[in-house]
C-alpha positions in Angstrom: 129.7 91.9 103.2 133.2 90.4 104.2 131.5 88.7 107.1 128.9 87.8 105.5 131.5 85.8 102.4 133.2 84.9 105.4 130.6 82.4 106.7 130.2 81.2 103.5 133.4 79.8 102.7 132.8 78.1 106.2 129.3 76.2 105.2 130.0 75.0 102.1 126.9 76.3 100.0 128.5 74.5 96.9 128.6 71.3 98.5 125.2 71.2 100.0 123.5 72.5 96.5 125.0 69.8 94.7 124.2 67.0 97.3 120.6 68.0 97.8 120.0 68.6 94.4 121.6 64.8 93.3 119.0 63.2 96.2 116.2 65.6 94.7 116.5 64.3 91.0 116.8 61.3 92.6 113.7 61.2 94.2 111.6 62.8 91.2 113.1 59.7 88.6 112.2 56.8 91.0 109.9 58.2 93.2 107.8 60.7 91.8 104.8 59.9 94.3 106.6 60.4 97.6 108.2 63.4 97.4 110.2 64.2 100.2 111.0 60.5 100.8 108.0 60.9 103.5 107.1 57.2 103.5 110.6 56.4 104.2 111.6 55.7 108.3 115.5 56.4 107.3 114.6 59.3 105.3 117.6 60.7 103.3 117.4 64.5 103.4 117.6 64.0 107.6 120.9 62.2 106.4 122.1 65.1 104.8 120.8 67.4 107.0 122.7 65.3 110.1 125.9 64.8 107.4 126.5 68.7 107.3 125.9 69.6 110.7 128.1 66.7 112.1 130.8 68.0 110.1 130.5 71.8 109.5 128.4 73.0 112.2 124.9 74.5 113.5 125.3 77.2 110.5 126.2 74.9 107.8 123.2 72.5 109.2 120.3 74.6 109.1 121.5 76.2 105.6 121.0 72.5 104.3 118.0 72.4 106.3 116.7 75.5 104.4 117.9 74.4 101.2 115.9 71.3 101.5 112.6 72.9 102.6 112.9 75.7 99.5 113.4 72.9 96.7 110.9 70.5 98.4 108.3 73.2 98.6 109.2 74.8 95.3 109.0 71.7 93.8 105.6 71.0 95.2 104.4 74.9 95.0 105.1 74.9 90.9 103.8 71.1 90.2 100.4 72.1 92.1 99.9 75.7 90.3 101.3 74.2 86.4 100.5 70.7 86.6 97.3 70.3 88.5 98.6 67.5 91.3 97.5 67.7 94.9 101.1 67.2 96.6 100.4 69.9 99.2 97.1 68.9 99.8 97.7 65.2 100.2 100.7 65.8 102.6 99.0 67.7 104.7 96.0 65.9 104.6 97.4 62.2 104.9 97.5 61.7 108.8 101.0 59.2 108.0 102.5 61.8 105.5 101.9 64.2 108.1 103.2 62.6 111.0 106.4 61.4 108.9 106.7 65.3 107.6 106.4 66.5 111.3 109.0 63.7 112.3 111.5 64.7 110.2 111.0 68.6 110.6 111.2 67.9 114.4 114.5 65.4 114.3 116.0 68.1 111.5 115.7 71.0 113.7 117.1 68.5 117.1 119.9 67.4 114.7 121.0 71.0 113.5 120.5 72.2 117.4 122.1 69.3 119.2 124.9 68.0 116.7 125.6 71.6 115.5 126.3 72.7 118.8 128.3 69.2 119.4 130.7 70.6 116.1 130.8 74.2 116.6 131.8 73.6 120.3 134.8 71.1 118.9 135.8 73.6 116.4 136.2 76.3 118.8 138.0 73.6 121.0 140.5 72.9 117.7 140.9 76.7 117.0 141.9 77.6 120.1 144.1 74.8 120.5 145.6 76.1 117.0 145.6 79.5 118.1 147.9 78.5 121.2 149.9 76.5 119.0 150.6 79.0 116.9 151.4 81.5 119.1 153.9 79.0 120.8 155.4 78.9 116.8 155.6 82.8 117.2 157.2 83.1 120.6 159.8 79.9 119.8 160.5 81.4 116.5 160.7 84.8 118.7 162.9 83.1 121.1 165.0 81.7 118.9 165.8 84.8 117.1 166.7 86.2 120.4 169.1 83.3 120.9 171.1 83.5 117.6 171.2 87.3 118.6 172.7 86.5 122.2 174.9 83.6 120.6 176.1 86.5 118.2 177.0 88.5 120.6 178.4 86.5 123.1 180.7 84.9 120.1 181.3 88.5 119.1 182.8 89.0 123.0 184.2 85.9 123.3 186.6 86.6 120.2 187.1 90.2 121.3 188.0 89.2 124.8 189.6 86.3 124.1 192.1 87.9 120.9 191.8 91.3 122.2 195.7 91.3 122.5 196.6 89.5 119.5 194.6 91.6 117.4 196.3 94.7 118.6 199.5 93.4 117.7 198.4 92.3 114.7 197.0 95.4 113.9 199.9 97.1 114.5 202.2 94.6 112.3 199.7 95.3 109.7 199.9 98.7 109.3 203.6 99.0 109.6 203.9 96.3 107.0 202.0 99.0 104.8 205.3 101.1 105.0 205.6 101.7 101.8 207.1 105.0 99.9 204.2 104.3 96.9 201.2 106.1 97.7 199.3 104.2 95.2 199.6 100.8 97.2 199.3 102.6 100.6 195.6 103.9 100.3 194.1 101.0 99.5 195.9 98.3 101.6 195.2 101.0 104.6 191.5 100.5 103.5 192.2 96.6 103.7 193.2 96.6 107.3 190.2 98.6 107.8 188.0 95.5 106.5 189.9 93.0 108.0 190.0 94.6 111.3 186.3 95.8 111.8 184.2 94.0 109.9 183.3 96.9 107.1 181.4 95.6 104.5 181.9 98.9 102.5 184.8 101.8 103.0 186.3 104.6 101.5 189.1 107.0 101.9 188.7 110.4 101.2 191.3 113.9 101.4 190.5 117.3 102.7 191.0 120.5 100.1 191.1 122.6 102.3 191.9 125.5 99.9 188.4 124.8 98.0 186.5 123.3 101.1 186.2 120.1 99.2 186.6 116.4 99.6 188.5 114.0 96.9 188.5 110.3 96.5 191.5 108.4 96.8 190.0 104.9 97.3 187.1 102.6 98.3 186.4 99.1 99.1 183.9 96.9 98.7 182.1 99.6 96.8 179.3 98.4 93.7 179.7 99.5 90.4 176.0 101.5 90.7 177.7 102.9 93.9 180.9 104.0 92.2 179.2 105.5 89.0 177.1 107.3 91.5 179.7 108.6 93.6 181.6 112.1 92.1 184.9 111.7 92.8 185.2 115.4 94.2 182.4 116.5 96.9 181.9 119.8 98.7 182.0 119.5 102.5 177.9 119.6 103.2 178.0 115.7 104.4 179.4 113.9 107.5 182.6 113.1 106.0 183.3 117.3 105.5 181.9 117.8 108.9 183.9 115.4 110.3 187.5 116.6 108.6 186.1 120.9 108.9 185.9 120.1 112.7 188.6 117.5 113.1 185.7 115.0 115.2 184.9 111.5 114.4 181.1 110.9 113.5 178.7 108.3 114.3 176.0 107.1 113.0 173.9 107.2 116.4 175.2 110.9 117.1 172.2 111.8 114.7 169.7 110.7 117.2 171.2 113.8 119.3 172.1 116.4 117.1 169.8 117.8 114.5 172.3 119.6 112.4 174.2 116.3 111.7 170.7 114.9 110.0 170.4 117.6 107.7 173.9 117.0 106.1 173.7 112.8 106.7 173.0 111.1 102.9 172.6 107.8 104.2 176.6 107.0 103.4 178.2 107.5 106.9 178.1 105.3 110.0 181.7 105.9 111.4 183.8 108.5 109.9 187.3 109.0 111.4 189.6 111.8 110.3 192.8 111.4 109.7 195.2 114.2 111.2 199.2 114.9 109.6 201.6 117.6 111.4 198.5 119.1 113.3 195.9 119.6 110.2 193.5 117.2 109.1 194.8 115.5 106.0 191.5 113.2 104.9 189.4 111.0 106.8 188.1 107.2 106.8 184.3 106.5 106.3 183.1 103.1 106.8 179.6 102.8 104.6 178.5 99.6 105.7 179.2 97.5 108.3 177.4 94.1 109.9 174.9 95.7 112.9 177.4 93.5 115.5 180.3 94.8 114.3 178.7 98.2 115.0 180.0 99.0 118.6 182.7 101.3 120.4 185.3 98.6 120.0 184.8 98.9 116.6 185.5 102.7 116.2 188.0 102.8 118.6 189.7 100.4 116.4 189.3 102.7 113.6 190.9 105.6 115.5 193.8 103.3 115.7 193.9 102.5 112.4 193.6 106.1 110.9 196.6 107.3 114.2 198.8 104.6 112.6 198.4 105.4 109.1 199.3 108.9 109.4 203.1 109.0 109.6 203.1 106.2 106.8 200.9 108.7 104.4 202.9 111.9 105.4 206.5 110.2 104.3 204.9 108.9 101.1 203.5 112.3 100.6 207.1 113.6 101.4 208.3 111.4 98.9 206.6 111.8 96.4 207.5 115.8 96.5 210.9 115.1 96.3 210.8 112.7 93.5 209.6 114.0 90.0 209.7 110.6 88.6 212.3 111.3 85.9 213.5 107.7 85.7 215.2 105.6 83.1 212.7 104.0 80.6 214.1 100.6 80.3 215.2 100.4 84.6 213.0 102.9 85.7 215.4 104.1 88.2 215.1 107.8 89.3 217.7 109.7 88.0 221.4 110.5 89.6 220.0 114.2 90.0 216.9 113.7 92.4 219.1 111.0 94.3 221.5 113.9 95.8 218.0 116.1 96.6 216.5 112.9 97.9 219.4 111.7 100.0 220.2 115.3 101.3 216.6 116.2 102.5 216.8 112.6 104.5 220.0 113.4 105.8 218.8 116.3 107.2 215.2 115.1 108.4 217.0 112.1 110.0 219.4 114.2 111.8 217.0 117.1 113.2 214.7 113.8 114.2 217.5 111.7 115.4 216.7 108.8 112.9 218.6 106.0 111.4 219.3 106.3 107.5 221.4 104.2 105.6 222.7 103.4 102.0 223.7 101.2 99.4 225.0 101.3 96.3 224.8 97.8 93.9 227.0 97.3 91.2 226.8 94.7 88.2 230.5 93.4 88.0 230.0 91.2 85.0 227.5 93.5 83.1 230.0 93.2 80.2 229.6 90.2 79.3 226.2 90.3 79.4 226.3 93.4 77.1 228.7 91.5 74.8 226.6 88.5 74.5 223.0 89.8 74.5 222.5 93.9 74.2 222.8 96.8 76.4 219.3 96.9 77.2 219.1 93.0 78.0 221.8 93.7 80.6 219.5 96.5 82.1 216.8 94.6 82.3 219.2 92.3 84.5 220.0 95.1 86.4 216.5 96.0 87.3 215.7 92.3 88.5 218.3 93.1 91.3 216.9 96.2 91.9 213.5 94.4 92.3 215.2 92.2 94.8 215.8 95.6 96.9 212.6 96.3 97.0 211.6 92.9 98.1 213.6 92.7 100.7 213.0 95.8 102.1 209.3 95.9 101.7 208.6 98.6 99.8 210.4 101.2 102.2 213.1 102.0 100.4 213.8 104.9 97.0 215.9 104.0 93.7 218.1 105.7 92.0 220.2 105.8 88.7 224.3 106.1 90.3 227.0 107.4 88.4 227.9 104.6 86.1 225.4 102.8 84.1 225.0 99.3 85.9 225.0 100.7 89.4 222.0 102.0 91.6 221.4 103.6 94.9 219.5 102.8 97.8 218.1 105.0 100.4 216.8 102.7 103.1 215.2 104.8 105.5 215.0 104.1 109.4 217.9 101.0 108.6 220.9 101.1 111.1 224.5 99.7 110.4 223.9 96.2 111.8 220.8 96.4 109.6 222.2 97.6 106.4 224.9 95.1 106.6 222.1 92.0 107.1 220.2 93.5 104.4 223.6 93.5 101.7 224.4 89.9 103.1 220.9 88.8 102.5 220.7 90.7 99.2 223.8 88.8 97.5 222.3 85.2 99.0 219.1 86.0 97.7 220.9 87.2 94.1 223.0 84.2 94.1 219.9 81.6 94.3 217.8 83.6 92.1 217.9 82.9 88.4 218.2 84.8 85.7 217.0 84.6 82.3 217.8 86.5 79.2 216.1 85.3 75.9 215.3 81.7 77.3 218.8 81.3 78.3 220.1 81.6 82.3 222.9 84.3 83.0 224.7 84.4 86.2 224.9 88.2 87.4 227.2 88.8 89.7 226.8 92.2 92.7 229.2 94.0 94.6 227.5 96.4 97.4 228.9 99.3 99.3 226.9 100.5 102.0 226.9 103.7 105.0 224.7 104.3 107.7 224.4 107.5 109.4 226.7 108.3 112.5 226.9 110.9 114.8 230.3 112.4 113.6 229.0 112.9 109.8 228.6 116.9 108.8 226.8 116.2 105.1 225.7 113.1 102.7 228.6 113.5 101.1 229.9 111.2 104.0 227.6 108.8 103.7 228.0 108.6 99.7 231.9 108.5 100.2 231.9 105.5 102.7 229.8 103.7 100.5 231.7 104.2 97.7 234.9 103.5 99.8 233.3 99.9 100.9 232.2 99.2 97.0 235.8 100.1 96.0 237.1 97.8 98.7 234.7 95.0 97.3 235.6 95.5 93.5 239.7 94.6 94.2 
């Protein structure tokens, strides 16, 4: 049947009704005594005939050859039987009619035959010619394709090669800028080098429980809102991320092609999973979601190995940290209070002896927080205060823990990993940067003025209590 509708829509039946039946009327209105224009030497059914088959083929041809012949005779069949005429008879009869009737039977069927096969042989010329034109489209559109996928990775290569070393280093700088005591910047600026560096389109950080054999969420990227109202924050460990962290081995996406276990527990949300390993144990692990199939590659995870090695001292000191610190801090400075300072500063004293670090320490003093107080209020003066604190923390990136000191406009700073040559560059730097800073306290500009005593650890010093009374000795010094 579909061939058959096929060869339809190829002969135009529509077209050749219409035209033949147009002539027919034709000839019935102004000649109703030749029918079949049989008296006629250009006869215009051959016309048609020839018209069809010149331009549609052998098939198209002798339909309108038949078409013809079944109206004609039809015609002639019911006007004989219902109307009493002699058409038939007198055709037949009528040695001209005949001969003209035989003629154009004869040159019909020549037409259909010689012209037909003329067209149908050109159209198979044309659709083959089409044919090989379109599969040259195909196999340009394939090669092309190919191309942009060579180009692609030959740029990805070229860049690789070519910045190989300077994205090392700038890997590195990156994720020891990310130093930071706050554990709340530090996951997701960890899971920002992680975009920046391989290409991850989506990526997520996640920590082992290894208590209840679960996994928690501690930050994504890139991640949709369907995605994160899908996602429970807490998961058991039957995926790839909670094998990866339960058997302390990075996964990959194309591991699954070789081990059957690994597809039973893979959801379709794991292509590289690294873990992340602190003081022997796993700690968490960093899954990448989605990434760009060119950035999928063994550059790429080693990268990510890299990144998850370099984060892990920065995440155990926050961690450390924020165990020591129980965030009791001063509502209007929010400086932690005098009391977790000595625990702080004596569980660094000892970690930077037993690991033979540098630690060092400042304490900052408003000098002229009186006058503040007298002209404004106490707690406009505080707020002064903490804009110098804030310098601190600028200065030292992050890396450093404040504390409420002994009297009300002074603070401590514990500046881990800082030298002497470096804490005394920082306290220079600290009361240039003070001094061009300005200061505003209800629309009008104050002029705060610091004193700083500092220490650094040395060799010779048995507790922090030397390191708080050199400091207090050099802010004493300052204050005369």
């Amino acid at each position: 049947m579909d061939i058959i509708v096929k060869i339809f829509k190829k002969i135009f039946p529509l077209e050749i009704i219409v035209l033949v039946t147009a002539v027919f009327i034709i000839n019935i209105l102004k000649y109703p005594d030749d029918i079949g224009f049989l008296s006629i030497h250009y006869n215009p059914y051959l016309f048609i005939i020839i018209f069809f088959t010149s331009f549609y083929g052998k098939k198209s041809g002798l339909i309108t050859f038949l078409t013809v012949t079944i109206i004609i005779a039809s015609y002639i069949i019911i006007s004989d039987l219902y109307y009493s005429t002699d058409i038939l008879y007198t055709t037949i009869t009528t040695p001209v009619s005949y001969q003209h009737l035989s003629s154009l039977l004869f040159l019909s069927l020549i037409a259909i035959i010689i012209l037909g096969e003329i067209r149908d042989n050109l159209g198979r010329i044309i659709q083959n010619q089409k044919n090989i034109i379109k599969e040259l489209d195909e196999q340009a559109a394939k090669l092309k394709r190919e191309l942009e996928a060579v180009s692609m990775v030959n740029q990805e290569y070229q860049d690789r090669i070519l910045g190989q070393q300077n994205s090392l280093i700038s890997l590195y700088s990156t994720i020891i800028a990310l130093n930071t005591l706050h554990l709340e910047n530090i996951y997701p600026n960890i899971l920002n080098a992680v975009v920046q560096f391989t290409g991850s389109q989506q990526c997520s950080l996640w920590q082992y429980d290894r208590d209840n054999n679960s996994i928690h969420l501690l930050a994504h990227n890139g991640w949709t809102q369907d995605i994160i109202d899908s996602t429970p924050s807490n998961l058991d460990t039957e995926n790839l991320i909670g094998w990866s962290v339960r058997n302390n081995t990075m996964f990959s996406i194309k591991m699954l092609q070789k081990y059957q276990n690994l597809k039973a527990l893979d959801n379709g949300n794991s292509i590289i999973t690294v873990p992340i390993t602190i003081d022997n144990q796993v700690w968490g692990a960093l899954n990448i979601e989605k990434i760009p199939f060119i950035k999928y590659n063994l550059y790429t995870e080693q990268l990510l190995l890299m990144i998850a090695d370099l984060a892990a001292p920065i995440i155990r000191n926050a961690i450390r940290y924020s165990s020591l610190v129980h965030k009791e801090v001063d509502p209007v400075t929010g400086f932690n209070s005098i009391s977790e300072f000595y625990e702080v500063l004596k569980e660094e004293f000892a970690n930077a002896q037993h690991n033979k670090l540098n630690l060092s320490l400042l304490i900052v003093e408003c000098t002229n927080s009186a006058e503040i107080v007298e002209k404004f209020s106490m707690k406009d003066a505080l707020l002064v205060l903490k804009e110098i604190a804030q310098l601190v923390q600028q200065l030292a990136k992050g890396k450093v823990l404040l504390f409420q000191y002994k009297e009300t406009f002074q603070f401590a700073a514990i500046l881990p990993n800082m030298d002497f040559d470096g804490a005394a560059m920082f306290s220079l730097s600290l009361i240039e940067q003070n001094s061009k800073k300005t200061y505003y306290v209800k629309g009008q500009i104050v002029n705060p003025e610091i004193v700083i005593g500092y220490s650094t650890l040395r060799s010779n010093h048995q507790s922090e209590e030397d390191l708080i009374l050199l400091a207090e000795n050099l802010l004493l010094m300052q204050k005369i």
